[in-house]
Structures are given as structure tokens and as C-alpha cells.
LOLO-991084 format. One record per residue (C-alpha): x, y, z; residue number from 1; residue in one letter. Coordinates in pm, whole numbers. Each point is the difference from the previous one (the first is absolute). Example, Ala and Ser with C-alpha at 12.3 -4.5 7.8 and 13.67 -1.06 7.14 Angstrom:
LOLO-991084
[[1230,-450,780],1,'A']
[[137,344,-66],2,'S']
***
This chain:
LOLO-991084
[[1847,-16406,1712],1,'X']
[[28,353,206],2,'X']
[[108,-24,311],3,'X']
[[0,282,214],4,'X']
[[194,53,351],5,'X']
[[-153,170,275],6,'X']
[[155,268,233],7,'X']
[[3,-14,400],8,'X']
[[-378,-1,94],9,'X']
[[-150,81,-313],10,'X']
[[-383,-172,-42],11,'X']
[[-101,-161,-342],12,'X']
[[-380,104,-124],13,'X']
[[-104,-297,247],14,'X']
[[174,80,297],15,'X']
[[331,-238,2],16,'X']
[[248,142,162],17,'X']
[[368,-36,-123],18,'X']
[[316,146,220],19,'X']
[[304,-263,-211],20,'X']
[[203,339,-106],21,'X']
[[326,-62,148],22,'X']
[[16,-341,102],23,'X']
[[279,-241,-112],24,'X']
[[-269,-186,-204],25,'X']
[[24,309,-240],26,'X']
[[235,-178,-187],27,'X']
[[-209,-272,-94],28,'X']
[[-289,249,-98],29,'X']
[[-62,-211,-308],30,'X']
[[-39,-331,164],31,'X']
[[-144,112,336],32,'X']
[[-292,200,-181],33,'X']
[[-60,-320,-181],34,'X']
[[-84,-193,251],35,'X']
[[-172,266,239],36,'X']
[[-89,275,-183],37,'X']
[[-147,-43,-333],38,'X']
[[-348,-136,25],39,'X']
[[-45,271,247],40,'X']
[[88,296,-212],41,'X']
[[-198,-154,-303],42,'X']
[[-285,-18,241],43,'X']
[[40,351,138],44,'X']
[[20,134,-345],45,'X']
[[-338,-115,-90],46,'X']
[[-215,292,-90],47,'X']
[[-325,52,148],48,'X']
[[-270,91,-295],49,'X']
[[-240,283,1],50,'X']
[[-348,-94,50],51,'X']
[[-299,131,-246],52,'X']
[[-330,-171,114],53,'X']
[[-288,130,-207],54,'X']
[[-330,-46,63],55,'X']
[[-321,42,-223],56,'X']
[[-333,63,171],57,'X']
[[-259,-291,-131],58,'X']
[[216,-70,-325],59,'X']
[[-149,-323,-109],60,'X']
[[222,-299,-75],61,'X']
[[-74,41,-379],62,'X']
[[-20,347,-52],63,'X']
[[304,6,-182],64,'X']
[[172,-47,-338],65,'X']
[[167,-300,15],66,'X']
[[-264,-197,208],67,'X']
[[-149,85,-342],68,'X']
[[-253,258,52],69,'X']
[[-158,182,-297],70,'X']
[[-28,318,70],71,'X']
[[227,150,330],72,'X']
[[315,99,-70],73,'X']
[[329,-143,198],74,'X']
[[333,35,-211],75,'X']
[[181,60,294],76,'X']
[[-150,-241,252],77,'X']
[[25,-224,-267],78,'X']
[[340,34,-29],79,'X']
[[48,-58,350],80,'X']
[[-135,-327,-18],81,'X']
[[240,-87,-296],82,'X']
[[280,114,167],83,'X']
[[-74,-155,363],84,'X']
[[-203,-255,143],85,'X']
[[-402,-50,-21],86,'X']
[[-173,-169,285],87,'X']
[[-297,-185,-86],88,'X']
[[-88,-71,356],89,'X']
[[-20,275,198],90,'X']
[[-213,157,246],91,'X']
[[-79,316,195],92,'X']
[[-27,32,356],93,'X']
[[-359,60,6],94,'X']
[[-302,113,-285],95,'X']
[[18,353,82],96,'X']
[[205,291,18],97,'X']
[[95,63,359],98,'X']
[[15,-368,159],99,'X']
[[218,-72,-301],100,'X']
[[255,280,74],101,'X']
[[9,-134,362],102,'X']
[[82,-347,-91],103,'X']
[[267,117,-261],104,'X']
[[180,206,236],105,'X']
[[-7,-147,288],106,'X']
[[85,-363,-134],107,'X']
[[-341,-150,231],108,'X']
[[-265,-141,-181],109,'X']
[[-374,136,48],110,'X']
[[-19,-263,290],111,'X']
[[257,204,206],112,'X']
[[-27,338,-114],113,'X']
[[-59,302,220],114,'X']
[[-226,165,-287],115,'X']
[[-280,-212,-171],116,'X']
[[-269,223,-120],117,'X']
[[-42,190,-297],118,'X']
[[-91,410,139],119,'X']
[[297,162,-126],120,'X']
[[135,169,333],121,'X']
[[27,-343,242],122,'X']
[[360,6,147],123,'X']
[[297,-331,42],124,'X']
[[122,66,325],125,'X']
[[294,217,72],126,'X']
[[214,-289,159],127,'X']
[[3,-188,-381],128,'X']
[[273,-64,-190],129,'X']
[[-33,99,-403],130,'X']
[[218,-60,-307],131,'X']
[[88,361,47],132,'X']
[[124,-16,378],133,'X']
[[146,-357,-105],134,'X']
[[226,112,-262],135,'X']
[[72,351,142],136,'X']
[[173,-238,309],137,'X']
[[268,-76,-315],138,'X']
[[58,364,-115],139,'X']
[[-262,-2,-269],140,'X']
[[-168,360,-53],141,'X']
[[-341,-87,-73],142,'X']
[[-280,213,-156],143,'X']
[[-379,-5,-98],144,'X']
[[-252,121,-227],145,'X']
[[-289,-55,-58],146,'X']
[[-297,-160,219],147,'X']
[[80,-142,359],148,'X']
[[-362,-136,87],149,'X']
[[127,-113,363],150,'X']
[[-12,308,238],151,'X']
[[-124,307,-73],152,'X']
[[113,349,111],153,'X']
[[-33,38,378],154,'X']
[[42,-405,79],155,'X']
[[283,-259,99],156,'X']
[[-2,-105,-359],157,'X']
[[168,306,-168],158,'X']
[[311,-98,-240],159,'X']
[[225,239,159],160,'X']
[[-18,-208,308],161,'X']
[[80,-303,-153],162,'X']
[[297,24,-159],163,'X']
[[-13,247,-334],164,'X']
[[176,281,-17],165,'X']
[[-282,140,-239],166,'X']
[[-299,-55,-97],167,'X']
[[-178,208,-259],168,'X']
[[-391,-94,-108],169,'X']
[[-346,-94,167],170,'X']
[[60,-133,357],171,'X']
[[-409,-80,41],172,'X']
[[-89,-184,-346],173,'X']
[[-332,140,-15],174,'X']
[[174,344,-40],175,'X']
[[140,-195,-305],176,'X']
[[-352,-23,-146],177,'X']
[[83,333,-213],178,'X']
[[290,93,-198],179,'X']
[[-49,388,20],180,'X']
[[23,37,414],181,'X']
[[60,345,147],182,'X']
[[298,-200,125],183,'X']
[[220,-310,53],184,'X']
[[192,-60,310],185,'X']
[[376,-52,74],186,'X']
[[123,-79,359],187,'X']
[[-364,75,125],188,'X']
[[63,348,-106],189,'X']
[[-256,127,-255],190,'X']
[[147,77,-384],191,'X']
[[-229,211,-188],192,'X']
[[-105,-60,-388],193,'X']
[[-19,327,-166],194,'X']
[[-335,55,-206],195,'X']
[[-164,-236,172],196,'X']
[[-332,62,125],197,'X']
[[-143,-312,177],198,'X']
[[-312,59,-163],199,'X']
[[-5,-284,-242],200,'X']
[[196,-369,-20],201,'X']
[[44,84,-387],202,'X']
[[133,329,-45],203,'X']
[[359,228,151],204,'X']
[[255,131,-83],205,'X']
[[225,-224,117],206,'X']
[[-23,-385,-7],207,'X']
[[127,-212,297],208,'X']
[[190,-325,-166],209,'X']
[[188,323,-228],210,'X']
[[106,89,349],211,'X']
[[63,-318,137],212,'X']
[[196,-144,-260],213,'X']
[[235,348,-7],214,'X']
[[53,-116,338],215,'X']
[[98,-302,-60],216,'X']
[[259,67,-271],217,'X']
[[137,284,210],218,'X']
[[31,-276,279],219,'X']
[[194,-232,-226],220,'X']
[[271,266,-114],221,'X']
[[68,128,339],222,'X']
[[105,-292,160],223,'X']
[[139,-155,-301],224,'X']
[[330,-38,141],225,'X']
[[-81,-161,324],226,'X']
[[-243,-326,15],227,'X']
[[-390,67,-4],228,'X']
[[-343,-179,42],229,'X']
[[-234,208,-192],230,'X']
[[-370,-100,62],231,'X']
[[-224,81,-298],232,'X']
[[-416,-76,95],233,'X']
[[-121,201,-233],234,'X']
[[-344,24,-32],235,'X']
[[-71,-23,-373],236,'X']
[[-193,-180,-163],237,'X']
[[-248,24,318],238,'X']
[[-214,302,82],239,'X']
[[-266,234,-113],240,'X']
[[140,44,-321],241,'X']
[[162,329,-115],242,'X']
[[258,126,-232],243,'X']
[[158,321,-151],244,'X']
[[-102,57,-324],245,'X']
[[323,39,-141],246,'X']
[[112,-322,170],247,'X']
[[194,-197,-281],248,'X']
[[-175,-292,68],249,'X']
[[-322,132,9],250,'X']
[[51,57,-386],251,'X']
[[36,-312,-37],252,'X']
[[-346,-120,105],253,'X']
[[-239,322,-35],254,'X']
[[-141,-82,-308],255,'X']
[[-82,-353,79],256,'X']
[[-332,-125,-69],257,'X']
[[-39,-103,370],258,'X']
[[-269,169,244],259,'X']
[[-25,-260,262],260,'X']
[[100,170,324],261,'X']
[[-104,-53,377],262,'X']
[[-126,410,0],263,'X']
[[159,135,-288],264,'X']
[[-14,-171,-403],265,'X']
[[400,123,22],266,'X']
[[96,-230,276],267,'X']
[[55,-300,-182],268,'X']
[[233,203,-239],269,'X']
[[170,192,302],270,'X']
[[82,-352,179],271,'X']
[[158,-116,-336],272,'X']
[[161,320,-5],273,'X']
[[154,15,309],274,'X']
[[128,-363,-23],275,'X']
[[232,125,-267],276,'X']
[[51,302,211],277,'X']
[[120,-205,264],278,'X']
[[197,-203,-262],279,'X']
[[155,280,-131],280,'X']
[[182,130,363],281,'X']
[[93,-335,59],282,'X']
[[188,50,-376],283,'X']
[[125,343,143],284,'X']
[[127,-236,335],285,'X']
[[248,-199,-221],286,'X']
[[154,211,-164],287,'X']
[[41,250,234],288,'X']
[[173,-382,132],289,'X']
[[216,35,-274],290,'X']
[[76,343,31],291,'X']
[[137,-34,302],292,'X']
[[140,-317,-57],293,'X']
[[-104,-154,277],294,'X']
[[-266,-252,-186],295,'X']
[[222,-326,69],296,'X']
[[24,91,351],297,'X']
[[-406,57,25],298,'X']
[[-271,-322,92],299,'X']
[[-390,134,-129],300,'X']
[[-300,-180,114],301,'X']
[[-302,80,-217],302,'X']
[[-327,-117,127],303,'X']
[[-373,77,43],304,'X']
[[-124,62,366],305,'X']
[[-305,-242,-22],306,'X']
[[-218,-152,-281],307,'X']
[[-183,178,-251],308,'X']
[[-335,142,28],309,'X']
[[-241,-72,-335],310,'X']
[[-58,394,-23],311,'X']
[[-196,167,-276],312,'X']
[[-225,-328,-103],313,'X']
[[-192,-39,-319],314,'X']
[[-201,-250,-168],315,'X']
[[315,-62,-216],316,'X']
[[212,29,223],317,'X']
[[-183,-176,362],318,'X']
[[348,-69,178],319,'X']
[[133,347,-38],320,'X']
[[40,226,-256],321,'X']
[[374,-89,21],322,'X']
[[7,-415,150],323,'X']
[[221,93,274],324,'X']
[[-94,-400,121],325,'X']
[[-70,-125,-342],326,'X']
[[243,-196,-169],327,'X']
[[-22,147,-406],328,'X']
[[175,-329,-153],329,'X']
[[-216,-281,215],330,'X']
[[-312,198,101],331,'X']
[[19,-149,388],332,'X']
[[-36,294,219],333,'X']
[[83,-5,399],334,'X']
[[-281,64,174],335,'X']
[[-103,276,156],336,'X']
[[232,294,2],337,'X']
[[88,305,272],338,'X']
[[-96,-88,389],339,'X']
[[-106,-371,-57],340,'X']
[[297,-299,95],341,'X']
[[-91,-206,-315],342,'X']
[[263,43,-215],343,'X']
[[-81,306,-214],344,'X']
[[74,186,347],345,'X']
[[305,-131,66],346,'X']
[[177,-79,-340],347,'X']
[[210,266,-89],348,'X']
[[260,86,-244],349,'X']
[[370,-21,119],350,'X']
[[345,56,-150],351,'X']
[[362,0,90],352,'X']
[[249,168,-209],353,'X']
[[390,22,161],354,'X']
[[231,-8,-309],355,'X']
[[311,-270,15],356,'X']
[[-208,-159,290],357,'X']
[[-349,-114,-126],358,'X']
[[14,-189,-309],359,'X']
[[-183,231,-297],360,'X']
[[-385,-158,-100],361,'X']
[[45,-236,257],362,'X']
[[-385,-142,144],363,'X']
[[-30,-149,329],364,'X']
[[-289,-185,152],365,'X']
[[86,46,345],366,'X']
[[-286,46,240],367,'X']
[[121,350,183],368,'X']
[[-218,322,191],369,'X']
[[76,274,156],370,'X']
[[144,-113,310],371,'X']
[[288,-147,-208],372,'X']
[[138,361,-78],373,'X']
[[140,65,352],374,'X']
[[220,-300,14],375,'X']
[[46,57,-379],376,'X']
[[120,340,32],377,'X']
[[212,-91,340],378,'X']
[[174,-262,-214],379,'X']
[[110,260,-246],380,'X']
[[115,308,224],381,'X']
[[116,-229,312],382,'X']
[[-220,153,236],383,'X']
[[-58,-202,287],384,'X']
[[-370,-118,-49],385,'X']
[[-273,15,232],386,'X']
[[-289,-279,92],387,'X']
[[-190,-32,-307],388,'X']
[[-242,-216,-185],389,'X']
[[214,-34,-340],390,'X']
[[273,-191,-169],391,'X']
[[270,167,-191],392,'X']
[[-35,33,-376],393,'X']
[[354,40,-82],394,'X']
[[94,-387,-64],395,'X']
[[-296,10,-255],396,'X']
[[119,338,-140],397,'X']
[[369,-83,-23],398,'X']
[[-13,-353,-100],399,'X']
[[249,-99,283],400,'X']
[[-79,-138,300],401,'X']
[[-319,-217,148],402,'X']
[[-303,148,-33],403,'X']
[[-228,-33,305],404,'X']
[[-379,-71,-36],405,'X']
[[-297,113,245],406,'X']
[[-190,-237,139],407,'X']
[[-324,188,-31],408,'X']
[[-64,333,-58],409,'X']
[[-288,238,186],410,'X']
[[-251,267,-89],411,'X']
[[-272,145,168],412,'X']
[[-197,313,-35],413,'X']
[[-376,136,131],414,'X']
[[-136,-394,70],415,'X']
[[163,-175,-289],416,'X']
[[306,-228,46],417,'X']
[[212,-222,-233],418,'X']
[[286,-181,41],419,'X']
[[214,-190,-260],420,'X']
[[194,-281,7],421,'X']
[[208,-138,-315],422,'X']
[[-297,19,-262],423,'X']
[[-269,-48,228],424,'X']
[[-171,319,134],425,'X']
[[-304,20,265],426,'X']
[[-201,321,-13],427,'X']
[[-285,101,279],428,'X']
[[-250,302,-42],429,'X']
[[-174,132,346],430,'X']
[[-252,-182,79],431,'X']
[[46,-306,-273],432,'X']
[[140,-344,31],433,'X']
[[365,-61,-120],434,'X']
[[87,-87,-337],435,'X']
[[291,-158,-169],436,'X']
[[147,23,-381],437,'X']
[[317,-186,-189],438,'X']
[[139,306,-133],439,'X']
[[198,-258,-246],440,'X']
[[-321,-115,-164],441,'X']
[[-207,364,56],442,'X']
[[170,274,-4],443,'X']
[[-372,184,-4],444,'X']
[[-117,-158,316],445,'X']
[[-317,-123,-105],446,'X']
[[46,-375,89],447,'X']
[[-75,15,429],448,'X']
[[150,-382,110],449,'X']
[[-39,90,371],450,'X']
[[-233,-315,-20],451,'X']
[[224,-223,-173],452,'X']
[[339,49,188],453,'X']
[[-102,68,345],454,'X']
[[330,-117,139],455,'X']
[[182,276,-252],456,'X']
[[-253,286,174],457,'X']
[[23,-104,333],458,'X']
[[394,81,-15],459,'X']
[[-65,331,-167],460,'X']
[[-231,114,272],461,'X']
[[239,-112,266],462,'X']
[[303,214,-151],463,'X']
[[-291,306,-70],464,'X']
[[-84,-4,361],465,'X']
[[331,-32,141],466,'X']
[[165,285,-251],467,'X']
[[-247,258,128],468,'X']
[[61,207,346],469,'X']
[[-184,261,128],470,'X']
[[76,373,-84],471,'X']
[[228,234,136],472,'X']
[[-118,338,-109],473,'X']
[[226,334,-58],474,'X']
[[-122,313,129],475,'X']
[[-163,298,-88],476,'X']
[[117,320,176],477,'X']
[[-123,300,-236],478,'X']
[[-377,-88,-190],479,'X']
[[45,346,-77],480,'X']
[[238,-46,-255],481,'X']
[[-186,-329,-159],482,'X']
[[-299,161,-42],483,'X']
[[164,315,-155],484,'X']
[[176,-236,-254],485,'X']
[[-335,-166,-79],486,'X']
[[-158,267,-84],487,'X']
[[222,87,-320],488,'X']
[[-227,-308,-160],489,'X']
[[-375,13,115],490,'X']
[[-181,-227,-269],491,'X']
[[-258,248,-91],492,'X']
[[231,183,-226],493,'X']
[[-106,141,-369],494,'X']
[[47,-200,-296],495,'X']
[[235,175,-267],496,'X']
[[-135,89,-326],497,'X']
[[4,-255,-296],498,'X']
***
């Protein structure tokens, strides 16, 4: 056992004070420190990780190798679930892109979020507290790249403002419709992309993820040797789908037989290519890990952002061409996908890999969303938390300790609201009467029992209503800026060439 004596005044990493140098007790160091001292010091020696948190846009909850798809290609996500933890019962914040992003960092669930639509620029409020701002409180240096989805340029919402020391990527996400913009955005400030026209979402010179994943490595090694929180929501496999030709993945897949596409008969062979894209820089993450040896001292959350959407249908293929819902070994599917609060909007793919802490190929059933990273991540870096709607993860991830369990949790989004409670989940559309599933029994929600139990819905509705408050809104300062940022992606683009 070390034991270490402190000097007059000198402060431990958590503030303790010591000032014993000099007194008579000096001579019984060994047994004085015993008794006073040593849980302390082991306490104050107890390393804060770094923080990855990476973030796929619409990656389905099997659209990957070892939930035993037959034709995308994970090795490395893969490996991450071997070598970490797999949740089987998580959720996102919300069925979209931006809500979701709000609920995730700002630890409130849709019910009590400042941001709940879906137009790409809408603002939090400049007043909130974010994982960034919460762990930059504890010395953290905390970066971004990628799309933000809750503020766009000229708003309260802006990254900058709430707590990142950069952010590099798309600030309004429909600017990250296209992969070849004139230019991304760091700090608000405008980055060009050489070669790149703006005349097409297909073709440039110069491809945004290549950009934003440079970023993101450069990120990593420069703060290497002090504690990070590196926030990955890339925007793969989402988007109007285009790739360099001489992308390594891409060779992978151009010469499949596919054609389905949305406007291209590529796209289906693009989105398989850029999940191993995406796949691949994660590979490039841990070992540049490695390299720096700082992989034991780094926690990485993998996860999608909300549930897959059944793009590229064909008669063969009628829930996507790639299941993103569909389970390939049972054939039950969750219904409904992107934007709807059955479960194939809300299902999503989560891992947890933090080596000599998580247990390797370890599978959890605990129910968890995105208000639970907050608390989670508080846990972790000992960052003083603020009000949220979550439960820390960390018992469940670490094996040690009681693991808390919500009562319910809350969606809602555009007239729909759900609202789950142990296995049974209650689901509303605007304008239609409530309906309730045993998520135990069907998983598919095709079974409505809001007749038989009334006594199990009337309790749901009573914790829907009382979870949800009326919104307070962020604020727009400079449209100016929005609209100029909208404009890099008008929908009437050209199509490529086949």
C-alpha cells in the first residue's frame, strides 16, 4: 500500500487539503496516515476516464455483424461489443435527429426539452446545461464533430456556447443532407471544402465525414495527455448518399448486384459502404487508443441516434433493403421505423466498452435512454450533475453497486406520445385513441390490450400527462445565417451518373 504525505497546504486532485508537515505527529507518519489518511489518498488518486461518445445517424439496431446481418460489414463495432457491454434495452431520446440530440445532451426527456421539432436550425436555450458544460466544470477539454442538430448558426443553441471548446461539422442538420458542401463550420466560423462546388449532393472534391473524422483523430492526440470528452455524431450511414470513388469501402460494394436506391440504384451500396466506412475510423479510434496508450484510461459509447428507417424497399426485400428493424434469426420486426414511437423508432443499438471496468461480451437487459447518459457520464468524471430525467448507468456497467430502475419512461414528438413502464408500453397517434402492448409477449406491437387492462392504461396516461410541460424555446438572433446554411442542400439537386 502507497502512502503518500502531503506538504503544508498542498490540495489532492479532489480538493483535501493537508498542512501535517511539521507537527509532532510526524513521527507516527505510519500509524497516523493509517487511520486518517489512506482512504483519502486512494480516493484522490482515482483517475477520471476520457469520454468517446459516438453516435450513428439512423443506424438500425441490426445493421451490424454480430446482431448477425448478412451483408454490412462491422469488424470493429463488432469487436466493441465483444470487448464491452451490449444493451439490449435501450432507447433514444426521441425518433428523429434533432429532438434526440436535445434529450441526450441535456439529460431531459422529450417531455422537458427546450427543442422538440425536427427543422434542423431550432435552438435549446442558452441558460442549459450540456454534457459538454457539465464535464468542462471538472477540467475536461471537450470537443465535437460532426452534426449538432440543436441550434444553428446565429441562435442560443450554438455548441460554442455550451460548453465545447470545438466543434467542427454541420451545426443545421439539413446542411448535413450533402457530403460535398462548399463548407462545414467550426466555432460558427465558416471552413471551406476545396473542389467543392455545391452544385450536386453526389459529387466534390472533398468529402465531409473524410474531414470530420481527421478532426476527430487530431482532437484525440492533442489532448491526449490531459482528460477529454470527445463527442462523435457523425452522420453516416444517414444522408443523400455520396462517396469518393476511390473510397476503400466503396470497393467493397460497387460491383454488387444491388440497384435499389431512394434516387440513385448506388444508394443501397453507398449506405453499406459507408457503414464500413464508419466502421473503419472507429478501427482507426482504437488504435490510435493504443498508440497513445491511453485505451485503459478511455470509456466509448457506441450507439445509433434513433431507429432505423426501411430505406431502399423491394419486393424481396419490403422492410428495407438492409432490416434495420428486422430481426434476421426470428423474422419479428419492430414496427415502424424513423419518426414513429413504436419501437422501430426508438430501439437503437448501444454499447459500452471501458477495458478493466466493463466485463468483455457482457449483455444486459436493462431498460435505459438517453436521459441516463448525463447522470451516467457525471458518475464517471465527478461532475456535479444537474436536474435531469435519467439514472446512472455505471452500477449496470461496472457490476458494483445498485442499479436504479425508472419508473416510466417518456416520448413525445409531432402528436404521438408513448410512455413505458416495466414491459408494458402505451402509444397515442394525434387524433387516435390510446393503445397499450406487453412488450414481453410482442415485441412487434401488434396485440392493442388497451381494452383488456384498462386499469394498466389508465396509469400510463396519468404518468404521460404528468411527464410533459410546456416548451421553453431558445432563440433565434441571426436567420441570416440559417438560411445561408440551408441553402448548401436544396432538394432539387442533380442525380450523379450511374
Amino acid at each position: 500500500m502507497r502512502i503518500t504525505w502531503f506538504e503544508p497546504h498542498t490540495t489532492c486532485p479532489r480538493g483535501k487539503e493537508r498542512a501535517f508537515s511539521g507537527h509532532p505527529m510526524k513521527r507516527f507518519l505510519p500509524i497516523f496516515l493509517l487511520i486518517t489518511q489512506v482512504i483519502p489518498s486512494a480516493h484522490c488518486d482515482e483517475e477520471k476516464p476520457n469520454i468517446i461518445y459516438l453516435m450513428l445517424d439512423e443506424w438500425g439496431y441490426f445493421e451490424s455483424g454480430h446482431m448477425g446481418h448478412p451483408d454490412l460489414l462491422t469488424p470493429n463495432i463488432d469487436r466493441v461489443a465483444s470487448e464491452g457491454m451490449r444493451f439490449t434495452n435501450a432507447y433514444a431520446g426521441a425518433p428523429v435527429c434533432g429532438p434526440t440530440r436535445c434529450v441526450l445532451l441535456t439529460g431531459l426527456h422529450s417531455g422537458h426539452t427546450s427543442m422538440r421539432s425536427n427543422n434542423g436550425f431550432n435552438p435549446i436555450r442558452a441558460d442549459e446545461t450540456t454534457l459538454a458544460k457539465m464535464l468542462k466544470s471538472k477540467g475536461y477539454a471537450t470537443g465535437g464533430f460532426g452534426k449538432w442538430g440543436i441550434g444553428g448558426r446565429g441562435t442560443s443553441g450554438v455548441p460554442e456556447k455550451h460548453g465545447f471548446d470545438d466543434f467542427f461539422g454541420y451545426y443545421d442538420q439539413v446542411h448535413a443532407h450533402t457530403f460535398y458542401p462548399q463548407y462545414l463550420i467550426r466555432n460558427s466560423e465558416e471552413v471551406p471544402l476545396e473542389g467543392n462546388e455545391g452544385t450536386s449532393f453526389y459529387e466534390g472534391e472533398t468529402h465531409a465525414q473524410t474531414e470530420i473524422f481527421k478532426e476527430s483523430l487530431g482532437f484525440i492526440r492533442k489532448n491526449h495527455k490531459q482528460t477529454f470528452f470527445c463527442y462523435l455524431p457523425w452522420t453516416p450511414p444517414h444522408g443523400l448518399w455520396g462517396i469518393d470513388e476511390n473510397d476503400p469501402s466503396w470497393q467493397l460494394f460497387k460491383d454488387k448486384p444491388w440497384k435499389a436506391g431512394q434516387r440513385t440504384d448506388r444508394d443501397a451500396r453507398i449506405y453499406a459502404a459507408f457503414m464500413h466506412m464508419v466502421d473503419r475510423q472507429l478501427g482507426e479510434i482504437l488504435a490510435l487508443l493504443k498508440e497513445l496508450e491511453i485505451d485503459d484510461k478511455t470509456i466509448l459509447f457506441v450507439c445509433g441516434d434513433n431507429g432505423g428507417q426501411d430505406y431502399f424497399k423491394t419486393p424481396e426485400r419490403p422492410h428495407g433493403f438492409f432490416g434495420p428493424n428486422l430481426n434476421p434469426e426470428t423474422g419479428e420486426r419492430f414496427r415502424a421505423g424513423k419518426g414513429s414511437l413504436y419501437e422501430g423508432g426508438l430501439k437503437v443499438p448501444f454499447l459500452v466498452r471501458w477495458p478493466k471496468k466493463i466485463k468483455s461480451d457482457s449483455v444486459t437487459n436493462h431498460l435505459c435512454y438517453f436521459p441516463d447518459i448525463m447522470p451516467t457520464l457525471s458518475d464517471i468524471s465527478g461532475a456535479e450533475c444537474p436536474e435531469t430525467d435519467g439514472l446512472s448507468l455505471v452500477p449496470t456497467l461496472t457490476g458494483k453497486g445498485e442499479q436504479k430502475q425508472h419508473d416510466h419512461l417518456y416520448w413525445e414528438y409531432t402528436g404521438q406520445t408513448a410512455v413505458r413502464m416495466k414491459n408494458w408500453k402505451a402509444y397515442k397517434a394525434k387524433k387516435s385513441d390510446w393503445k397499450l402492448f406487453d412488450l414481453s409477449k410482442d415485441i412487434e406491437e401488434k396485440n392493442d390490450l388497451a381494452a383488456n387492462r384498462p386499469e394498466i392504461l389508465k396509469k400510463l396516461i396519468g404518468l404521460a400527462q404528468s411527464s410533459h410541460q410546456s416548451i421553453k424555446p431558445g432563440e433565434i438572433h441571426h436567420r441570416d445565417l440559417i438560411e445561408k446554411d440551408r441553402r448548401q442542400a436544396p432538394h432539387s439537386r442533380n442525380k450523379p451518373k450511374k
